[in-house]
C-alpha positions in Angstrom: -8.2 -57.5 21.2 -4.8 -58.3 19.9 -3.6 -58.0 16.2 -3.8 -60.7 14.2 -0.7 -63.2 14.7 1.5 -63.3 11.9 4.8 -65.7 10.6 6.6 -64.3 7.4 3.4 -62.3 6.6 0.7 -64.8 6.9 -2.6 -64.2 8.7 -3.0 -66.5 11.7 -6.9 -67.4 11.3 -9.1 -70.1 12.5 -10.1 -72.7 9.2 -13.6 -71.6 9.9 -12.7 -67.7 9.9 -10.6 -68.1 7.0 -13.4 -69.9 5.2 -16.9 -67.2 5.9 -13.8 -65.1 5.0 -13.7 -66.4 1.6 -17.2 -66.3 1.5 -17.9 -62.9 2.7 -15.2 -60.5 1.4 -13.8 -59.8 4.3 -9.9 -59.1 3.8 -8.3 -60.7 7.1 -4.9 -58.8 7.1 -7.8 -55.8 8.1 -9.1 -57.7 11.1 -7.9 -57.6 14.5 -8.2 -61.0 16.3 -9.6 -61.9 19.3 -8.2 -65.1 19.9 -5.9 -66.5 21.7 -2.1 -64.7 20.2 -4.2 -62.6 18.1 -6.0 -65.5 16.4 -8.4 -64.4 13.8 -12.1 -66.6 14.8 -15.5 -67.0 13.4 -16.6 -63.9 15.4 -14.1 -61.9 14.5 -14.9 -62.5 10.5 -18.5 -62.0 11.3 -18.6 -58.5 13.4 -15.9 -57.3 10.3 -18.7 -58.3 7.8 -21.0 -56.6 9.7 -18.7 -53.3 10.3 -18.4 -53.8 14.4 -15.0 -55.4 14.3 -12.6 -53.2 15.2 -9.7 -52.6 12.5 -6.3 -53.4 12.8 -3.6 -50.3 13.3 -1.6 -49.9 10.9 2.2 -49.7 11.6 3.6 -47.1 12.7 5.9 -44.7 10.2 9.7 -44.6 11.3 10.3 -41.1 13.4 13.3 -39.5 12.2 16.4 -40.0 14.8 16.2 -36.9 17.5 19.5 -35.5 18.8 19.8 -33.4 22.2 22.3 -32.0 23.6 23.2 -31.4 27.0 21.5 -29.1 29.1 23.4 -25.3 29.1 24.8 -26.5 25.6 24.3 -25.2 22.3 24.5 -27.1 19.7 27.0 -25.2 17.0 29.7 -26.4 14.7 33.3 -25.4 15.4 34.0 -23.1 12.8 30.4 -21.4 14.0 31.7 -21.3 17.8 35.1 -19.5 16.3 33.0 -16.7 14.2 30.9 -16.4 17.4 33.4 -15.3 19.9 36.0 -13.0 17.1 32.3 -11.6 16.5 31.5 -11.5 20.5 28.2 -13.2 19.1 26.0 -15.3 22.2 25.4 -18.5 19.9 22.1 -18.8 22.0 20.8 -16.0 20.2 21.4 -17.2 16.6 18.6 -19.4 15.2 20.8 -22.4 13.9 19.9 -24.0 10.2 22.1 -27.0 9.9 21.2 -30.8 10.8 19.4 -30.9 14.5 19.0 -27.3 14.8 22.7 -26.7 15.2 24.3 -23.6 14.5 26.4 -23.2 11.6 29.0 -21.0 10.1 26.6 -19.5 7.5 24.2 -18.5 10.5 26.5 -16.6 12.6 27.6 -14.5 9.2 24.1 -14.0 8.7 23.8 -12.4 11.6 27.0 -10.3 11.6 25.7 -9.2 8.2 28.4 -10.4 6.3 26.1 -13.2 4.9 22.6 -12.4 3.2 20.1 -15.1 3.2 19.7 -17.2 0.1 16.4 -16.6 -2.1 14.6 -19.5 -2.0 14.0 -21.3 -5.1 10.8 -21.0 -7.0 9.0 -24.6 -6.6 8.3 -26.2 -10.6 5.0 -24.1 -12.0 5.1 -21.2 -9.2 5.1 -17.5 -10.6 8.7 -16.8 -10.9 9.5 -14.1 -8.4 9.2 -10.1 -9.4 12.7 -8.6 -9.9 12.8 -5.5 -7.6 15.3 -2.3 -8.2 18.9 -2.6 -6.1 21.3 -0.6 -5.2 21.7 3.3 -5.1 20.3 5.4 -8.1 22.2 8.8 -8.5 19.5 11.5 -8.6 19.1 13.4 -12.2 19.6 17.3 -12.0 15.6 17.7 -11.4 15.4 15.2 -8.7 18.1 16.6 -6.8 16.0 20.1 -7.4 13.0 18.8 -6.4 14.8 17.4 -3.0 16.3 20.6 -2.0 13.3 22.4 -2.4 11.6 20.3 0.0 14.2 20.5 2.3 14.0 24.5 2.1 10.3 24.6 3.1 11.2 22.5 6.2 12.0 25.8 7.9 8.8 27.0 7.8 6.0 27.0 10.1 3.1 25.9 8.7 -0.6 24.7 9.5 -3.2 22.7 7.8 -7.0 23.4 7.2 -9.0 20.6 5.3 -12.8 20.9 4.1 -15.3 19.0 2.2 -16.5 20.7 -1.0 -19.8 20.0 -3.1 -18.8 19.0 -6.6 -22.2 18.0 -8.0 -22.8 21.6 -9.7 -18.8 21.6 -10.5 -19.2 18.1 -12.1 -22.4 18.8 -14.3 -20.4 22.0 -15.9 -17.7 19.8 -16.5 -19.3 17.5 -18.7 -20.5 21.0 -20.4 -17.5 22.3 -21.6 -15.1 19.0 -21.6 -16.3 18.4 -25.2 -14.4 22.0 -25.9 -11.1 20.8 -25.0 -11.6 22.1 -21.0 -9.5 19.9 -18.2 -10.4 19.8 -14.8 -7.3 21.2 -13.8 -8.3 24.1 -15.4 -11.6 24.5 -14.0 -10.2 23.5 -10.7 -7.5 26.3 -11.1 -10.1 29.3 -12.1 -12.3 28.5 -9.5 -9.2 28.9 -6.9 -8.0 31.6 -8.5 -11.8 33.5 -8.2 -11.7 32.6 -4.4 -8.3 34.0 -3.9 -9.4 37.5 -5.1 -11.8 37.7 -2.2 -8.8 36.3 0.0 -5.5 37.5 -1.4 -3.5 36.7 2.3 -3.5 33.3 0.8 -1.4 34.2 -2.6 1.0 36.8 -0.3 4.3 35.6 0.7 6.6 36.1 3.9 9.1 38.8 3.9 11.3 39.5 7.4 9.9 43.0 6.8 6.4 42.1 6.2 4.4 40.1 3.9 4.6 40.8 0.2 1.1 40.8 -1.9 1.2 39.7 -5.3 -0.9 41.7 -7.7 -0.8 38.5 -10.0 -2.6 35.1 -9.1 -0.6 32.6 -11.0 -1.4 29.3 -10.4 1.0 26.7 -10.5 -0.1 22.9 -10.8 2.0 20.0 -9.5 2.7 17.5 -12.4 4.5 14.4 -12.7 6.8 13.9 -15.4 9.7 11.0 -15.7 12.4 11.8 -13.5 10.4 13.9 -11.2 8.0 16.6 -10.0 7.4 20.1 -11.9 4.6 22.6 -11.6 3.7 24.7 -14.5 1.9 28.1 -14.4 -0.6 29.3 -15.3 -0.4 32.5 -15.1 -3.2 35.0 -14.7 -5.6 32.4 -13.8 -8.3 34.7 -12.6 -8.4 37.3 -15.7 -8.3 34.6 -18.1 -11.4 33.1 -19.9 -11.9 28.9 -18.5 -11.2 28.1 -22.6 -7.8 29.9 -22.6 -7.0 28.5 -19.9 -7.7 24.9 -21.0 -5.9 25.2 -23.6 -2.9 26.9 -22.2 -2.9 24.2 -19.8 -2.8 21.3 -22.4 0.3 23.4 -23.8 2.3 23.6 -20.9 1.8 19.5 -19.8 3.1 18.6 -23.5 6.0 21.5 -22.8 6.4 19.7 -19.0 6.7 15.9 -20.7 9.5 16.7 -23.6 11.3 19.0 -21.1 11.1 22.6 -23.2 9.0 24.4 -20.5 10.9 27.8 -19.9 11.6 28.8 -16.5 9.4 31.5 -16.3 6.6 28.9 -17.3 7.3 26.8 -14.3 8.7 29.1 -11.4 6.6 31.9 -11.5 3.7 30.6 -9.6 1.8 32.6 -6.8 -0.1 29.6 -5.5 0.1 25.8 -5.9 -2.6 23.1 -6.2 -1.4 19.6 -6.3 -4.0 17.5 -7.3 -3.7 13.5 -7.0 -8.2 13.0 -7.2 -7.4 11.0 -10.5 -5.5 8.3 -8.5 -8.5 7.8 -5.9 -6.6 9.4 -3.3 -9.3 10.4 -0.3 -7.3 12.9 1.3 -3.6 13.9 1.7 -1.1 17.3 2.3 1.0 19.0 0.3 4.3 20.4 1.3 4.5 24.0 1.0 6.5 25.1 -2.0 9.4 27.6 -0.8 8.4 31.4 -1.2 4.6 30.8 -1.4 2.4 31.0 1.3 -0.2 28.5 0.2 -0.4 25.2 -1.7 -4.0 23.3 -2.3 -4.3 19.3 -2.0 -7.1 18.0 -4.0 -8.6 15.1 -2.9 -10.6 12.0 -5.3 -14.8 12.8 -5.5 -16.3 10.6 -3.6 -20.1 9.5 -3.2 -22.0 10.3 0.3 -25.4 10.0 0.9 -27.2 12.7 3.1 -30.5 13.9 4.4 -32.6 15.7 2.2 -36.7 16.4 2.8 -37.3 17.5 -0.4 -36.3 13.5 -1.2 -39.2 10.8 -1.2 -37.5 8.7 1.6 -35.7 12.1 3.4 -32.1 10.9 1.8 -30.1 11.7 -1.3 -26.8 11.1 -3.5 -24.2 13.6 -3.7 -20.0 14.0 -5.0 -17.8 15.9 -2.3 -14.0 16.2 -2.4 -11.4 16.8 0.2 -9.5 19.5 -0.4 -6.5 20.5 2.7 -4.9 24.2 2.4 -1.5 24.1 3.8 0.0 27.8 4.6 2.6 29.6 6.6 1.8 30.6 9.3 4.3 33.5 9.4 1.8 35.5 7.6 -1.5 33.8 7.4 -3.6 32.8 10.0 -6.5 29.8 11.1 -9.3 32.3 10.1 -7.6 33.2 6.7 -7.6 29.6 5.6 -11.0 28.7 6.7 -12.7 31.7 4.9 -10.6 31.0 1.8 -11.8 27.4 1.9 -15.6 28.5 2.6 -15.4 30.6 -0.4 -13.6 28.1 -2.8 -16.6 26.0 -1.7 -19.1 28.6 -2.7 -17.5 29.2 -5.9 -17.8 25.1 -6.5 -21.4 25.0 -5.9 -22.4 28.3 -8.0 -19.5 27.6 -10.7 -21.5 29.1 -13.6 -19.2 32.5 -12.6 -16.5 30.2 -14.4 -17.3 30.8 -17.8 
């Protein structure tokens, strides 16, 4: 059927249409007519009523004009084709932003780098936008320290050896003594310290004559401070008593934070442990700290659930952390690391030799 015939925006509709119109609510600028020229009849009004009539289209929206150009052309203002070729630029590779896709001035600078895009604007309500650092940040006298020493250790061969260890015995003691003061960093550092007297390779260093065993097991622990990384000591770690040693350690993070540690408080560790298990880290590596020949990553605790008969349904609950021994491997070997870790382990699960 046609539309319904108009003149200066009046239906065209039979007297009879336009009067069960009238009577039936039927709106006739919404009915297409079947007559002839798109006159609105009786039958028309009637299958509209009844919701069979089919509806008239509404006009179509004005398209926005669409510019071409020729074929092999790009489309670029003049001043763009001039930055182009001093820039030796192909304008067919530059996305254009102006009116019809053409390529303006601003886009070729934007991609010679002279130009950097414009931040777009915030729309009215929207969460203004997070101001991020720019621009180079000298490093302090620590950072810089901190860099070279990482640099230094580049020279070094190393190798990696990672292992699960058992912390539900570990964790239950904690809980004993934290009420006296007692970190785990401290406990953690003891218990390394005990498994490095059965392995001592793993507190030696490299010499080009030999490797050089330290008689001391001094512990040092990564800590991260404002401005950078240090690692106070704690020295001893194997001869001291778990309580001494907690409260040493509280001593020497409050020294670490107000910047009064003295140097022989923070560079005469043995062996490192850098321990990130408070951030919910699941397993990383350390770099190896220049003039050791071992440094411990510890890992977050995490849950795992694993067969057990003694269990009514053959399964149970238990904590394990990730620990991964990085070492040189000028002086210590794949066998050295994986007994020290085995060990460590042991110590973990029977950690009652702690106190």
């Amino acid at each position: 059927p046609n539309a319904a015939a108009s003149a200066g925006g009046r239906v065209v509709a039979s007297p009879l249409a336009k009067k069960m119109a009238e009577e039936m609510g039927v709106d006739l600028t919404t009915v297409a007519g079947s007559g002839p020229g798109g006159r609105i009849t009786a039958g028309d009004v009637t299958k509209a009523a009844s919701g069979g009539a089919p509806v008239k289209k509404a006009a179509a929206a004005p398209t926005k004009p669409v510019w071409q150009p020729a074929e092999g052309v790009v489309a670029a203002t003049p001043t763009a084709r001039v930055l182009a070729k001093k820039a030796k630029l192909d304008l067919a590779s530059i996305e254009g932003t102006g009116e019809f896709g053409r390529v303006t001035a601003d886009d070729v600078k934007m991609a010679t780098g002279e130009m950097t895009p414009k931040r777009k604007v915030a729309a009215p309500g929207a969460p203004a936008p997070v101001e991020l650092p720019e621009g180079l940040v000298p490093f302090t006298g620590m950072q810089r320290a901190v860099s070279n020493n990482m640099v230094a250790t580049m020279d070094c061969p190393v190798f990696r050896a990672s292992r699960e260890i058992e912390m539900d015995a570990f964790n239950a003691l904690y809980q004993q003594v934290k009420p006296k003061g007692v970190t785990v960093s401290a406990l953690i550092a003891k218990a390394v310290a005990k498994a490095i007297e059965k392995h001592p390779i793993v507190n030696s260093s490299f010499r080009p004559e030999g490797t050089f065993f330290n008689k001391d097991i001094n512990i040092a622990m990564a800590v991260a401070i404002d401005g950078g990384l240090i690692t106070p000591v704690l020295k001893y770690a194997n001869e001291r008593d778990v309580m001494e040693l907690g409260e040493n350690w509280k001593e020497l993070v409050g020294k670490a934070k107000s910047g009064t540690l003295s140097p022989d408080e923070y560079n005469s560790g043995t062996f490192t442990i850098s321990n990130m298990g408070m951030f919910g880290v699941a397993q990383f590596d350390a770099i190896l700290p220049a003039g050791q020949g071992g440094i411990l990553a510890v890992a977050g605790t995490q849950e795992h659930i694993v067969p057990c008969k003694q269990s009514i349904l053959g399964l149970k609950k238990i904590s394990k952390m990730t620990v991964t021994l990085t070492c040189d491997h000028r002086q210590i070997y794949g066998a050295d690391a994986a007994l020290f870790l085995k060990t460590l382990n042991e110590v973990m699960m029977n950690p009652s030799q702690l106190l």
